[in-house]
C-alpha positions, 0 to 999 in steps of 0.5 A: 875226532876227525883228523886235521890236514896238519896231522896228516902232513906230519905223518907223511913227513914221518912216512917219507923219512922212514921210508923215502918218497917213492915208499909213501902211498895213501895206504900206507899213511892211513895205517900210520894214523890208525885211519881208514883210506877215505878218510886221507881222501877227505883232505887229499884227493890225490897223492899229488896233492899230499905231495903239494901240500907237504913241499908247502909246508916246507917254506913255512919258516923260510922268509918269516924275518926280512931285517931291511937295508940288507944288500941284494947279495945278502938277501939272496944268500939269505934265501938260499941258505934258508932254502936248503936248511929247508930241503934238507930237513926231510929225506928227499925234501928236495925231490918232493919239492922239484916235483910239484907246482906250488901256489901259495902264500909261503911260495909267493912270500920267498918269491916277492923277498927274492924278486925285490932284491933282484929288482934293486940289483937292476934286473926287469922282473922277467930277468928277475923271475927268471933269476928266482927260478934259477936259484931254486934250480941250483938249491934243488939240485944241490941239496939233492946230490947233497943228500945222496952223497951223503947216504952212499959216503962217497968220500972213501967208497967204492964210487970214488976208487973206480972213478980216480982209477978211470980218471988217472989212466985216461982224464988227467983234469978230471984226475986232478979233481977228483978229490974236489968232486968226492969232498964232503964239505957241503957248506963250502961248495955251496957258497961256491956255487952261490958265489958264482951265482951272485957273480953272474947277476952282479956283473956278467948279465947275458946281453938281452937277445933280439926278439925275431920278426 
């Protein structure tokens, strides 16, 4: 029986949890199907394009329910918050995602939910566009370091010695805020980001810049 794409993708998942992406390779996802090569290649010309289609089917379950009459504000931690349940359901979920391109309904489907609220809120839809991908960025970015920290236990590891050691002799503000910087309360510190965030939009919106002659 030929394998289907679906298969092919949760195995992948698999692979790159056990394994971590730099670890996935097409021959070594062939063997986890009990497959020959050519047979990936049937479905994915391309490592890249595995890539894709697995960052894809991340999003399959972000946006699905979009209750109406929700505030902008609400709808954009919404997304977010769905974004990095999302990301952080695989290893390096983020990193696969942040190095793809990805067109298609689930990516235009966050993107329209996202863009409506940021319309309501005032912004022109490059503001808007602009906006969405900034949030992406910071979701990214954070459910990445999120992950990393938590693989090296930054809290009481050696990282955080040398680093309050560095602080204290020569930084003093970083020094005061050291603990803040190895504080494992992820959820807490990605509100704050998002609050900031969602402050920015609300009431600090850059002035729009003159276009050059």
């Amino acid at each position: 029986m030929r394998i289907q794409k679906e298969q092919v993708v949760r195995a992948a998942w698999a692979l790159v949890d056990e394994v971590g992406v730099e670890g996935l390779t097409m021959r070594l996802l062939a063997q986890a199907l009990a497959i020959q090569a050519p047979s990936l290649y049937w479905h994915f010309p391309s490592k890249q394009s595995l890539l894709e289609t697995m960052a894809d089917a991340l999003l399959e379950d972000v946006g699905l329910e979009r209750p109406e009459g929700q505030d902008w504000e609400v709808v954009v931690r919404n997304v977010a918050g769905q974004l990095r349940r999302a990301f952080l359901s695989h290893r390096d979920a983020a990193r696969v995602f942040a190095g793809t391109v990805v067109v298609s309904q689930n990516t235009f489907r966050v993107s329209e939910w996202l863009m409506e609220a940021l319309a309501r809120a005032g912004l022109s839809p490059r503001e808007a566009g602009w906006a969405t991908f900034t949030l992406l960025d910071y979701v990214l970015g954070f459910t990445i370091e999120e992950q990393a920290f938590c693989a090296r236990d930054m809290e009481g590891s050696p990282v955080a010695q040398r680093m309050r050691a560095l602080a204290t002799t020569r930084f003093p503000h970083v020094a005061r805020a050291v603990d803040a910087l190895v504080d494992p309360d992820f959820d807490a510190r990605f509100a704050f980001g998002l609050d900031l965030f969602l402050a920015g939009l609300g009431g600090h919106r850059p002035p729009r810049r003159a276009h050059s002659r």
